[in-house]
Short mmCIF file of the C-alpha atoms (twelve columns), coordinates in Angstrom:
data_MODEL
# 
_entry.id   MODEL 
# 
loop_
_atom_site.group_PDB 
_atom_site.id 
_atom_site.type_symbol 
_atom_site.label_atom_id 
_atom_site.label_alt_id 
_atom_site.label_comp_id 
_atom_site.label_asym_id 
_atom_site.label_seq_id 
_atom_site.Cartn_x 
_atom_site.Cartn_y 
_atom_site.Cartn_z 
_atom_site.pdbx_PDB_model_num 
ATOM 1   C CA . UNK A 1   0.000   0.000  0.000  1 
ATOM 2   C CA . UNK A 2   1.288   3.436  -0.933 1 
ATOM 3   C CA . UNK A 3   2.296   5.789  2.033  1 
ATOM 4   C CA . UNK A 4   -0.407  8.182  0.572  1 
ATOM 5   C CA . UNK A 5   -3.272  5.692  -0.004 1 
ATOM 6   C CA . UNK A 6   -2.198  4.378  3.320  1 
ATOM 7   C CA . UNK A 7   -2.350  7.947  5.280  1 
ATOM 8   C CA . UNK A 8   -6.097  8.201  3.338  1 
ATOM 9   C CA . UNK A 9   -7.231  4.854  5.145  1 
ATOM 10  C CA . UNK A 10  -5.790  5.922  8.306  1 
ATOM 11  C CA . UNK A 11  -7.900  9.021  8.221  1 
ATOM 12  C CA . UNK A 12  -10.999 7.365  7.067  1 
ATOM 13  C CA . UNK A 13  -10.818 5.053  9.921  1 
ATOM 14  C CA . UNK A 14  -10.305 8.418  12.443 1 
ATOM 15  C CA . UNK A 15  -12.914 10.071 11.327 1 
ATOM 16  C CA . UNK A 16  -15.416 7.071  11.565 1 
ATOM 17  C CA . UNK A 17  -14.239 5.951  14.704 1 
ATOM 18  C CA . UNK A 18  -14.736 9.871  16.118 1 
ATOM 19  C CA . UNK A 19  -18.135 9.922  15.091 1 
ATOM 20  C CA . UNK A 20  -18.669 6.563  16.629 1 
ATOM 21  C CA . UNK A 21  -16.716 7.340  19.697 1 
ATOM 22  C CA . UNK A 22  -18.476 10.625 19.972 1 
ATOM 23  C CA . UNK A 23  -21.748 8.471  19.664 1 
ATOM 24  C CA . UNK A 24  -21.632 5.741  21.723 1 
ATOM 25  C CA . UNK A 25  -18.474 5.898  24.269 1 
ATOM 26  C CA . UNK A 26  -16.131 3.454  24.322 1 
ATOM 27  C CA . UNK A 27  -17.532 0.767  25.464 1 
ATOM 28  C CA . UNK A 28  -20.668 1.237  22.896 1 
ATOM 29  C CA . UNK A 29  -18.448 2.097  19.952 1 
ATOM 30  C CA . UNK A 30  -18.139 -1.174 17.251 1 
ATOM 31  C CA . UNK A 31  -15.084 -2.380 15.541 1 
ATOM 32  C CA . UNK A 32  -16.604 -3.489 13.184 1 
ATOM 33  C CA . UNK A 33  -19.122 -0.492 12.831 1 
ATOM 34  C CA . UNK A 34  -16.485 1.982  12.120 1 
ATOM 35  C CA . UNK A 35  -14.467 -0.201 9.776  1 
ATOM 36  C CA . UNK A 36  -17.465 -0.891 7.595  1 
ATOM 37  C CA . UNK A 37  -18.505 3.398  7.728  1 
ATOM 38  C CA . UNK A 38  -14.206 3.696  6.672  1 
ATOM 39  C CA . UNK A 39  -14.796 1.062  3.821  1 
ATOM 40  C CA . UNK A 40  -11.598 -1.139 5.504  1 
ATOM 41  C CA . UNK A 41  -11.632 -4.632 6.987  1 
ATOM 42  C CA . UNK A 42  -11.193 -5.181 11.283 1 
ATOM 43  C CA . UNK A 43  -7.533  -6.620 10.054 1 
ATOM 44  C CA . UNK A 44  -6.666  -3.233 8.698  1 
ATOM 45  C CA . UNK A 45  -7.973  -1.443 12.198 1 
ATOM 46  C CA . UNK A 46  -6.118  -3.517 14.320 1 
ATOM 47  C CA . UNK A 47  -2.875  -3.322 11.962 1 
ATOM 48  C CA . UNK A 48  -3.514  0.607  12.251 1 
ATOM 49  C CA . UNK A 49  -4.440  0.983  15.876 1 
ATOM 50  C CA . UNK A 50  -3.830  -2.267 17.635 1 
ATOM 51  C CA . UNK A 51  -7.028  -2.342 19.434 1 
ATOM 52  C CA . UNK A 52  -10.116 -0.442 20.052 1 
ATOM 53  C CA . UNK A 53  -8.395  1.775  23.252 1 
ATOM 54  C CA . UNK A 54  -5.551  2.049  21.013 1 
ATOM 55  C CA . UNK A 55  -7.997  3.883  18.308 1 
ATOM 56  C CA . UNK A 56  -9.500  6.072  20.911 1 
ATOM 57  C CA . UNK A 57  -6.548  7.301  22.242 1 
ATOM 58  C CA . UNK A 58  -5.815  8.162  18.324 1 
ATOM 59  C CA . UNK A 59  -8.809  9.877  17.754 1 
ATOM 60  C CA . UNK A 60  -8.833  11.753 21.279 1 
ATOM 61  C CA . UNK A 61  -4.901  12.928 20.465 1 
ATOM 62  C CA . UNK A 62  -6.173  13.710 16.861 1 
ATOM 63  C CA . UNK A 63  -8.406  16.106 18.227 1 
ATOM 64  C CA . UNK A 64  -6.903  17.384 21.087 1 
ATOM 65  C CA . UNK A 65  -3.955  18.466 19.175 1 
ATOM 66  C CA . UNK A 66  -6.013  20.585 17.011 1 
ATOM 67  C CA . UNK A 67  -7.703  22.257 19.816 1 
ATOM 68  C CA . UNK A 68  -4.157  22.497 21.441 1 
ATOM 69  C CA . UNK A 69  -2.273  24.165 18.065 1 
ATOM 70  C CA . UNK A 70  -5.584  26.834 17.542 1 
ATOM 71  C CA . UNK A 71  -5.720  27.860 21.404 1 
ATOM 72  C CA . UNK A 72  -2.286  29.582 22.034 1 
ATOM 73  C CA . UNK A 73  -1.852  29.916 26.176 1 
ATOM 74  C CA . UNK A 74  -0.773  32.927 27.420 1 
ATOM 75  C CA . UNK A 75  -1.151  33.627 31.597 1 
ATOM 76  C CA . UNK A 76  -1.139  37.295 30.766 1 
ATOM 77  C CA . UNK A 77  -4.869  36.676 29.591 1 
ATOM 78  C CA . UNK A 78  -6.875  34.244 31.154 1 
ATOM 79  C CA . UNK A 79  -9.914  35.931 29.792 1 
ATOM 80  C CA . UNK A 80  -8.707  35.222 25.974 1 
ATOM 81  C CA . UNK A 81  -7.738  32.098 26.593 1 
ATOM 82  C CA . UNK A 82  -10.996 31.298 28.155 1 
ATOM 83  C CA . UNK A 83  -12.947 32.832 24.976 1 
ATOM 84  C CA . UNK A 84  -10.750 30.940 22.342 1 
ATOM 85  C CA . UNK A 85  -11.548 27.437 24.369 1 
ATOM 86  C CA . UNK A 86  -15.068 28.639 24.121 1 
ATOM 87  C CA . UNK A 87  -14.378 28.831 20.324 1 
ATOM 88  C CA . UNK A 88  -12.512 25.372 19.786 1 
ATOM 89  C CA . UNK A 89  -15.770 23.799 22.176 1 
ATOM 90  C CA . UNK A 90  -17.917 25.372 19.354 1 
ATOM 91  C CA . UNK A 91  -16.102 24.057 16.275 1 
ATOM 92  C CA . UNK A 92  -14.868 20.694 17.555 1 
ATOM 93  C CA . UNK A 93  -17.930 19.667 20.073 1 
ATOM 94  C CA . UNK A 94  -16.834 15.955 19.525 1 
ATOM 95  C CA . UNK A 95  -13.458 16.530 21.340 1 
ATOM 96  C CA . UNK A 96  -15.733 17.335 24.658 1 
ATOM 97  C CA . UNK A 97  -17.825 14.247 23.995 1 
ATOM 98  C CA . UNK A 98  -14.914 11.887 23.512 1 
ATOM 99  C CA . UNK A 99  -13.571 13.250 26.839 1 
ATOM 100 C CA . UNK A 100 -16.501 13.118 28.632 1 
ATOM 101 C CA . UNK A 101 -17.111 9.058  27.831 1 
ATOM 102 C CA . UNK A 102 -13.240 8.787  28.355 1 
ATOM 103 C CA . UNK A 103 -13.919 10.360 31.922 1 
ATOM 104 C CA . UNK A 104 -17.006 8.595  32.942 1 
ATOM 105 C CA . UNK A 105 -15.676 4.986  32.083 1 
ATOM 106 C CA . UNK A 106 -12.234 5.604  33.655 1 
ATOM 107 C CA . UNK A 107 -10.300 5.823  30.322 1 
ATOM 108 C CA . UNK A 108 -7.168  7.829  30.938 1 
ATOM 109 C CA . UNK A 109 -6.062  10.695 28.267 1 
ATOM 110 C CA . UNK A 110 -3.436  12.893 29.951 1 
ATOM 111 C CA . UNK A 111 -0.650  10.250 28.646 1 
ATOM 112 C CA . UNK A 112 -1.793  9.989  25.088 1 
ATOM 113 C CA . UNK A 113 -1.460  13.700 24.107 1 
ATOM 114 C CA . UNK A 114 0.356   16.604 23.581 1 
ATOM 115 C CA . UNK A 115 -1.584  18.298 26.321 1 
ATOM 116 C CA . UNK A 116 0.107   16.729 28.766 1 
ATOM 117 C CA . UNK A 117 3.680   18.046 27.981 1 
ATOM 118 C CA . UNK A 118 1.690   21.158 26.852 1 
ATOM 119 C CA . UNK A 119 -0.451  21.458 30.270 1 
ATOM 120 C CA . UNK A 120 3.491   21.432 32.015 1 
ATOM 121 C CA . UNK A 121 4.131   24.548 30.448 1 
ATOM 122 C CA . UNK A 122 0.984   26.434 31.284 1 
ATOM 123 C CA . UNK A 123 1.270   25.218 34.723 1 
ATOM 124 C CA . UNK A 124 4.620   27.174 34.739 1 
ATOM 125 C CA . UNK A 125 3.680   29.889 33.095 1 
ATOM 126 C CA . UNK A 126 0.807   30.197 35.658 1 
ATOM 127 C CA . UNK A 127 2.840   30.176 38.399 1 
ATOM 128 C CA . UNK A 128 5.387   32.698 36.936 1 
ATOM 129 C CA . UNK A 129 2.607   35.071 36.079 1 
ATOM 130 C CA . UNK A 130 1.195   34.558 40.545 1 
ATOM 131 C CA . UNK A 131 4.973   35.332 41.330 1 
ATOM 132 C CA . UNK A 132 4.718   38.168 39.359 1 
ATOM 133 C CA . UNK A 133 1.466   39.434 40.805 1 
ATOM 134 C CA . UNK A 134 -0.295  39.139 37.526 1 
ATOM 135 C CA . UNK A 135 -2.459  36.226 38.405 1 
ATOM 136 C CA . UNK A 136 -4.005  35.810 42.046 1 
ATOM 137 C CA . UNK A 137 -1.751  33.511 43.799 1 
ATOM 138 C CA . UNK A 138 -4.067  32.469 46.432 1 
ATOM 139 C CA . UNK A 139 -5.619  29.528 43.766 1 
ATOM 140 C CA . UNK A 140 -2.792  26.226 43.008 1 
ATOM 141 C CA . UNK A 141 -1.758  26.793 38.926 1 
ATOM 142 C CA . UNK A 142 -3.649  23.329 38.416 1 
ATOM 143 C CA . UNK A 143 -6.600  24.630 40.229 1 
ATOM 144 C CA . UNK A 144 -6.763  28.151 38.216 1 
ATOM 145 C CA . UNK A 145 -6.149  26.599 34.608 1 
ATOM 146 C CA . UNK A 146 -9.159  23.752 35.835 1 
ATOM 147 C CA . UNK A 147 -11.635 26.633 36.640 1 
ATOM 148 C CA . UNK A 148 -11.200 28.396 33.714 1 
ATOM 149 C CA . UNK A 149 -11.059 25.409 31.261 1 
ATOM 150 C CA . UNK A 150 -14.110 24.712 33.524 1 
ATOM 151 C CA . UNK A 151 -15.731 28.077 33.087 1 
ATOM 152 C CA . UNK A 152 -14.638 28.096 28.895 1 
ATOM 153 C CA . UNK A 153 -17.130 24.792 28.696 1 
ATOM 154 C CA . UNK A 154 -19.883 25.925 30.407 1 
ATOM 155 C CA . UNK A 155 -21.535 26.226 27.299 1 
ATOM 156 C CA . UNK A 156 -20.186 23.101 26.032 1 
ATOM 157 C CA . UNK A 157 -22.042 19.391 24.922 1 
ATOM 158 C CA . UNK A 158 -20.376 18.310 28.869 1 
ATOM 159 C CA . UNK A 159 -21.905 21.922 30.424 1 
ATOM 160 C CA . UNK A 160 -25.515 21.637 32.214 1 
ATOM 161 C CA . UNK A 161 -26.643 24.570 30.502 1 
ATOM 162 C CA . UNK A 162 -28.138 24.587 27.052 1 
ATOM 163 C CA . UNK A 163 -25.351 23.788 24.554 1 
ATOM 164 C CA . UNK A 164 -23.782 26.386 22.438 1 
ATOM 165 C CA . UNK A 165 -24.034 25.699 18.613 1 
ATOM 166 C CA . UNK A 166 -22.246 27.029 15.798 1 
ATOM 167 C CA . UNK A 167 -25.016 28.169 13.829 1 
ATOM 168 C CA . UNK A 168 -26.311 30.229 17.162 1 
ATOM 169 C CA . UNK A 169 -27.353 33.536 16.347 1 
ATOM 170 C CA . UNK A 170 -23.594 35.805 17.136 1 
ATOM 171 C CA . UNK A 171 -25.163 38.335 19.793 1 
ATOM 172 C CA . UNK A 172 -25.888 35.272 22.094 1 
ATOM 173 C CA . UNK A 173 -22.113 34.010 21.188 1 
ATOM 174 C CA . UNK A 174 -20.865 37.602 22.092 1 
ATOM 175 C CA . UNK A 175 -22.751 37.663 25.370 1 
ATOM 176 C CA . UNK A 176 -21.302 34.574 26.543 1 
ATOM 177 C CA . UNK A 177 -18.206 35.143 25.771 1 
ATOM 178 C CA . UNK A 178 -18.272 38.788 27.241 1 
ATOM 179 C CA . UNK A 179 -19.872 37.034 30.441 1 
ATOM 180 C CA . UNK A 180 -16.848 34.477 30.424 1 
ATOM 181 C CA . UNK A 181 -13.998 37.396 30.047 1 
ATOM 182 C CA . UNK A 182 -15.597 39.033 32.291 1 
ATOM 183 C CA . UNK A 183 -15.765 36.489 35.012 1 
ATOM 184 C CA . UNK A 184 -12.354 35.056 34.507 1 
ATOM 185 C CA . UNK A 185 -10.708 38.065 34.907 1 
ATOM 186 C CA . UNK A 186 -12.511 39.461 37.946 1 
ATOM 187 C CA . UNK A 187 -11.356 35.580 39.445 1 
ATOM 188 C CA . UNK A 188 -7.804  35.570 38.099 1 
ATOM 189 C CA . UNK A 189 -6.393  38.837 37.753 1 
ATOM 190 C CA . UNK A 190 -5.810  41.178 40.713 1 
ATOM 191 C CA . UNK A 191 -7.253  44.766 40.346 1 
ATOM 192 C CA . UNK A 192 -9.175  42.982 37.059 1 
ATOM 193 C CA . UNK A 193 -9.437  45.176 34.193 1 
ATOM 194 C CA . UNK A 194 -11.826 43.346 31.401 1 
ATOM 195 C CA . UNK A 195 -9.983  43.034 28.201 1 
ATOM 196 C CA . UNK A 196 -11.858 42.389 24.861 1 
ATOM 197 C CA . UNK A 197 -13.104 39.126 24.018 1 
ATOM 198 C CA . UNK A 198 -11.575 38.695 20.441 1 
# 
């Protein structure tokens, strides 16, 4: 098989395996199911992926890396960052779903991403910007960059409020993300100004 018709299989096979995952969990999610929707056999799959955890975790990094490379971190602006997660919740609502199943049936992702050496850095960065005074130091870095990924996916398919939707009319988009900016930096920042939203 060519490197390029083989890179067009391994895609196919992503992308049905993230709508499945997104569907059904893990657990609920079908070998055989996705490799039919990708048009390969189970043999390819498992030559691919090894197993079906072994194609999550793909499909979880696959996404998570995108969300990762269009959400730059800076602890200078919590508020922004908070409004671009909003964003990525928005466009990629399946990476929220595939971490919520992972989540509720004990599948761990912090080892099969990017995030992870990623997260490091933004802990630091979080804890140089409290030394500095320009984030509340009274909240651990872990703690402050969970409450406002928290916060950013309030609106998200995992939030208890009513989901936020691409095709959502943009004044109720600006709102919440005004309310968001607004309430991260009145947590985060001392003496909080309220930057724009983006």
């Amino acid at each position: 098989m060519s490197p390029r018709k083989s890179d067009a299989t391994r895609r196919r096979l992503l992308d049905a395996a993230t709508t499945d995952f997104a569907a059904h969990g893990i657990a609920g999610a079908r070998v055989d199911r996705i490799a039919a929707a990708a048009g390969v056999n189970k043999a390819q799959l498992y030559a691919y992926f090894g197993d079906k955890l072994g194609l999550f975790r793909a499909v979880f990094r696959l996404h998570a890396d995108a969300v990762v490379d269009a959400v730059p971190f800076t602890a200078d602006d919590l508020p922004r960052y908070a409004v671009r997660l909003y964003d990525a919740a928005v466009a990629r609502p399946e990476l929220v779903r595939l971490a919520t199943w992972a989540k509720m049936e004990g599948v761990a992702t912090d080892d099969s991403v990017t995030e992870s050496s990623v997260g490091a850095a933004k802990l630091s960065a979080i804890a140089e910007a409290q030394r500095t005074g320009r984030v509340i130091a009274a909240i651990a870095p872990p703690d402050v960059l969970a409450l406002v990924t928290a916060m950013a996916l309030t609106w998200s398919p995992s939030g208890l409020h009513a989901t936020a939707r691409p095709d959502d009319p943009t004044a109720d988009h600006d709102r919440r993300k005004q309310a968001l900016a607004t309430a991260v930096s009145a947590a985060f920042h001392p003496a909080a100004t309220h930057p724009p939203q983006e």
